[in-house]
LOBA-654794 format. One line per 3 residues: number of its first residue (from 0); their letters; for each residue x, y, z of N, C-alpha, C. Coordinates in nm, 2 decimals. Each point is the difference from the previous one (the first is absolute). Last residue first. Example, Ala and Ser with C-alpha at 12.3 -4.5 7.8 and 13.67 -1.06 7.14 Angstrom:
1) SA) 1.28,-0.22,0.71,0.09,0.11,0.00,-0.08,0.11,0.08 | 0.03,-0.57,-0.01,-0.09,0.12,0.00,0.09,0.12,0.00 $
// end
This chain:
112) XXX) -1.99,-0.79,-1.86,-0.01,-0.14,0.03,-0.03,-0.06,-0.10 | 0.32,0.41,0.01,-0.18,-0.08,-0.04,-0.01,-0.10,0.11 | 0.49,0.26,0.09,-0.07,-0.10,-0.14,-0.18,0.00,0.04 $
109) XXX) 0.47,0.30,0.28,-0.13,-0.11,-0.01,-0.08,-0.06,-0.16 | 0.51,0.21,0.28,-0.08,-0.03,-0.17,-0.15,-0.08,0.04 | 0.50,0.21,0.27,-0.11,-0.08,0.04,-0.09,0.04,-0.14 $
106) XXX) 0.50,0.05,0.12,-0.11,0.05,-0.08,-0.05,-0.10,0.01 | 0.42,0.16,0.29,-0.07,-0.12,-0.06,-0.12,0.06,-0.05 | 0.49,0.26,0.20,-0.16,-0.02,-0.05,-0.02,-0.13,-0.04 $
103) XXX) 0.44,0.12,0.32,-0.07,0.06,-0.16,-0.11,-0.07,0.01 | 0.06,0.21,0.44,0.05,-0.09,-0.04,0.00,0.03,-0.13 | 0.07,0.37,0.35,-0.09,-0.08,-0.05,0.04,-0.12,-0.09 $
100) XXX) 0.31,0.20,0.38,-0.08,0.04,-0.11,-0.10,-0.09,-0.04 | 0.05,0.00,0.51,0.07,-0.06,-0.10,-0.06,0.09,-0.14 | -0.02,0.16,0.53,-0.04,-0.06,-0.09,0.08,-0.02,-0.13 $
97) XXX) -0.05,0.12,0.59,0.10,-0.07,-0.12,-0.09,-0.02,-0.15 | -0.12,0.21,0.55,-0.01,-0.07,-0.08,0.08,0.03,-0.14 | 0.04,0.02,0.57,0.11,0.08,-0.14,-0.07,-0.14,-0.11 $
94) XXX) -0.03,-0.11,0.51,-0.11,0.13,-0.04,0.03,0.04,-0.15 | 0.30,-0.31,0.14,0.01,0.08,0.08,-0.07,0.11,-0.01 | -0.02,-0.28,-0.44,0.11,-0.01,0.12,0.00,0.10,0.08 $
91) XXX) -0.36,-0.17,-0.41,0.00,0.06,0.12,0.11,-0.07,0.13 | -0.16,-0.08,-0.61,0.11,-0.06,0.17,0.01,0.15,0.10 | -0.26,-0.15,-0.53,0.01,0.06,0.14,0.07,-0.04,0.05 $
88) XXX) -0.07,-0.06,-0.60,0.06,-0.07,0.16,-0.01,0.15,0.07 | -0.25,-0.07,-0.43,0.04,0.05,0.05,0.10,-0.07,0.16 | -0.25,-0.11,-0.55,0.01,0.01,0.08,0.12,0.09,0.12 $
85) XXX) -0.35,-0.01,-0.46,0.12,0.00,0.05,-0.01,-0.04,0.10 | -0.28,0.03,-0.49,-0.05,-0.04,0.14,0.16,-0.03,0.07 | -0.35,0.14,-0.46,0.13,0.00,0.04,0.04,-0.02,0.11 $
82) XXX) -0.49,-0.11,-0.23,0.11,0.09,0.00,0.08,-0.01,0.05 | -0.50,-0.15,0.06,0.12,0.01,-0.11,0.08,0.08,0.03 | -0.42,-0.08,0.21,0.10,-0.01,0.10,0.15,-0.04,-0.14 $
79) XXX) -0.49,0.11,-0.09,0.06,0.12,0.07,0.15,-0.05,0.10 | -0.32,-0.30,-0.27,0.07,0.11,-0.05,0.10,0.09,0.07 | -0.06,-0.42,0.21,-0.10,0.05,-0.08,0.11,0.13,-0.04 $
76) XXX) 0.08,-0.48,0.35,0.01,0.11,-0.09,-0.09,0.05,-0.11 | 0.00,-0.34,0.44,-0.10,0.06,-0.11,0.06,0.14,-0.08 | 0.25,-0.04,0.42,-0.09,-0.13,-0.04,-0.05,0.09,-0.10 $
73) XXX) 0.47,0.02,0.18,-0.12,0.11,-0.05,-0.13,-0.11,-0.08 | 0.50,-0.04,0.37,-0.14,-0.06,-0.04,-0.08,0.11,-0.07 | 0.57,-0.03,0.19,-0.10,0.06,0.00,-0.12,-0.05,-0.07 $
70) XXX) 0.46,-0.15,0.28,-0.07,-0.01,-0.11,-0.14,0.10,0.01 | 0.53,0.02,0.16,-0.11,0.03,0.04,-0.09,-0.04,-0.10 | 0.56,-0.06,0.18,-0.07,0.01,-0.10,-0.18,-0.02,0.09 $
67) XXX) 0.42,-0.07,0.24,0.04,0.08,-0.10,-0.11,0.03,-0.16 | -0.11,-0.11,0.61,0.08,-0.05,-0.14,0.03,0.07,-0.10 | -0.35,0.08,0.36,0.11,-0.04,0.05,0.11,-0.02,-0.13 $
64) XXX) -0.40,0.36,-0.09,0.05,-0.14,-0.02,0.14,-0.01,0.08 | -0.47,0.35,-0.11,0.08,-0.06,0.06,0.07,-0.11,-0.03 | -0.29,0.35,-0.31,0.00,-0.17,0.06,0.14,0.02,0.08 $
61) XXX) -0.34,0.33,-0.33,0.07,-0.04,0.09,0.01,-0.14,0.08 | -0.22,0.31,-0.48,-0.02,-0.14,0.11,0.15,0.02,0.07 | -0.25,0.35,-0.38,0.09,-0.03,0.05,-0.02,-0.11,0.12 $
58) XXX) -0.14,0.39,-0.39,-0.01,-0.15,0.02,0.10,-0.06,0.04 | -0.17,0.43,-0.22,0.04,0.01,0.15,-0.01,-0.14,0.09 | 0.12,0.21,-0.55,-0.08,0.00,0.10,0.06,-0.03,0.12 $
55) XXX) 0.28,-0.22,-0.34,-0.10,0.15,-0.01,-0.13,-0.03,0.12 | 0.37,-0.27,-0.03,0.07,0.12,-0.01,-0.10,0.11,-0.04 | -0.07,-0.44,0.38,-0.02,0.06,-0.13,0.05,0.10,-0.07 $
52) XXX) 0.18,-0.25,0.40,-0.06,0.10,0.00,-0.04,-0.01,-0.17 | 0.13,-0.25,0.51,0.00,-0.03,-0.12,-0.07,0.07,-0.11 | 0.31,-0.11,0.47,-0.09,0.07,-0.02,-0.01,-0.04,-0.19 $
49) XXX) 0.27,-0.19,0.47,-0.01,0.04,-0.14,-0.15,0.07,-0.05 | 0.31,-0.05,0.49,-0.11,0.05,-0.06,-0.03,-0.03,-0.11 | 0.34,-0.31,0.29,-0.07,0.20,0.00,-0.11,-0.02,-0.04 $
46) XXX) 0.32,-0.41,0.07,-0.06,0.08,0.12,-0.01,0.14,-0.03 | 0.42,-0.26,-0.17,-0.07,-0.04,0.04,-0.09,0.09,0.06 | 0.43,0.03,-0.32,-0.15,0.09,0.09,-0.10,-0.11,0.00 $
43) XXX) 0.38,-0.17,-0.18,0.06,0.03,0.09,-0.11,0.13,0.09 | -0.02,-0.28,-0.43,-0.03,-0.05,0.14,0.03,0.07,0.13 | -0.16,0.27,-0.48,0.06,-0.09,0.02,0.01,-0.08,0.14 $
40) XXX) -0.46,0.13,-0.18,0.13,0.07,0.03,0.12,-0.12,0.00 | -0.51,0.04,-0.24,0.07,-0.03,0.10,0.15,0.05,0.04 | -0.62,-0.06,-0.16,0.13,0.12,0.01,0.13,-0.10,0.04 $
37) XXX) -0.45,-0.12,-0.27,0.09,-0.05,0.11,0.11,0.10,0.02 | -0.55,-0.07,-0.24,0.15,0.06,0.01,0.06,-0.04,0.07 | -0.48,-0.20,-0.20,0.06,0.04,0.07,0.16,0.09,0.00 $
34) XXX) -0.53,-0.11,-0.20,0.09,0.00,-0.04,0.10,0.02,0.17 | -0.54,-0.15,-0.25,0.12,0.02,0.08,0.14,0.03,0.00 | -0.46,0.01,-0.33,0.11,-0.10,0.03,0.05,0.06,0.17 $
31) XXX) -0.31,0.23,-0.30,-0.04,-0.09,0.12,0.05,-0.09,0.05 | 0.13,0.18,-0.49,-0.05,0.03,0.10,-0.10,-0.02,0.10 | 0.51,-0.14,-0.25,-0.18,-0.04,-0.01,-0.07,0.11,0.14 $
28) XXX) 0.51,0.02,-0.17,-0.07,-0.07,0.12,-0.12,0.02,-0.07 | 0.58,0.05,-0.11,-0.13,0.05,-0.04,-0.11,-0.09,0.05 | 0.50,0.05,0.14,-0.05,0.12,-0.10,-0.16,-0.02,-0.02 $
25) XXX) 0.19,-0.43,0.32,0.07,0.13,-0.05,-0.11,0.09,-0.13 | -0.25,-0.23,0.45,0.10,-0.06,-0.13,0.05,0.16,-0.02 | 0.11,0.06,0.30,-0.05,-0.13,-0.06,-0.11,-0.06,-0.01 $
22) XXX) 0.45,0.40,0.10,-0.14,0.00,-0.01,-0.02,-0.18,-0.03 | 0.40,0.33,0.25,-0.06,-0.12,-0.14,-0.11,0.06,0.03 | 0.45,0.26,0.17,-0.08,0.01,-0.02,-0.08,-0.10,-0.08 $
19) XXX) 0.45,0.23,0.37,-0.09,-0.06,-0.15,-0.13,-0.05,0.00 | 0.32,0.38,0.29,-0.06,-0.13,-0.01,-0.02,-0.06,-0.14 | 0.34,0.36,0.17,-0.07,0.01,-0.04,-0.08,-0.12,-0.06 $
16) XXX) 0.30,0.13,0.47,0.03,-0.03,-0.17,-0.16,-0.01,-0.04 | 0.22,0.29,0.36,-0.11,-0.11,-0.04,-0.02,-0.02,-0.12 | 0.37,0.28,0.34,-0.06,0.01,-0.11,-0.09,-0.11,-0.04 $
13) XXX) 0.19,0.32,0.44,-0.01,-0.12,-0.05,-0.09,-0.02,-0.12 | 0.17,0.38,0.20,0.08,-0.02,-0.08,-0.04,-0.12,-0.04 | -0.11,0.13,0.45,-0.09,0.11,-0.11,0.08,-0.04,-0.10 $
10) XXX) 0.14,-0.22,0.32,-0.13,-0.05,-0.02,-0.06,0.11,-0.07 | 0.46,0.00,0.10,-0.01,-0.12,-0.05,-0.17,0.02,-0.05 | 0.12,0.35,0.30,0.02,0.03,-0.17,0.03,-0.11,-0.07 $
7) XXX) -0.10,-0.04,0.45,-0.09,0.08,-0.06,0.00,0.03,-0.15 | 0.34,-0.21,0.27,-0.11,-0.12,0.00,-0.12,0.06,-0.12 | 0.38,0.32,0.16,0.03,-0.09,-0.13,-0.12,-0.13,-0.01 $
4) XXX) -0.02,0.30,0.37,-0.04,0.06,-0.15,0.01,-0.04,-0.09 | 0.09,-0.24,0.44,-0.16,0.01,-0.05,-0.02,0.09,-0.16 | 0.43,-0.03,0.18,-0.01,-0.19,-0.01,-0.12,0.06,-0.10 $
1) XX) 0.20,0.39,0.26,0.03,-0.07,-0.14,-0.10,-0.09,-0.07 | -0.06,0.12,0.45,-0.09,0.06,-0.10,0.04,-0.02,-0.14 $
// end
């Protein structure tokens, strides 16, 4: 019962580094353009969750990924998709979901057309 408590207290103490974060094109986009993000982690988390969160409002995309990094798609940007944009790492060990602080920001800027 040793072995299992110490296994237990490895896996609540596990810490998730905190991903990074592009955009592209970088800082500033035309509107109706496309844009995309790329989460990624260092190599050694292979295989969670990244998640991708606007810092205001309620704007958020999830993506599974075998690998250390997750690209995200926002077709046709418009107004309403400006603004500051993070990312998050998941990892679910033994039922026990894990999450990473938030990433630093990237500022998304739409322009006229």
């Amino acid at each position: 019962n040793i072995a299992l408590s110490n296994v237990l207290v490895g896996i609540i103490r596990l810490s998730l580094p905190k991903p990074s974060i592009s955009m592209s094109p970088a800082d500033e986009v035309t509107w109706g353009q496309d844009v995309s993000f790329t989460c990624s982690n260092s190599a050694e988390f292979q295989s969670g969750t990244f998640i991708l969160k606007k810092t205001s409002g309620s704007f958020n995309k999830t993506q599974m990924s075998h690998s250390n990094s997750a690209a995200f798609s926002i077709p046709t940007v418009d107004f309403d998709k400006e603004g500051s944009y993070q990312c998050q790492y998941e990892k679910t060990i033994s039922g026990q979901t894990f999450s990473s602080h938030l990433s630093d920001s990237v500022k998304l800027s739409v322009t006229g057309m």
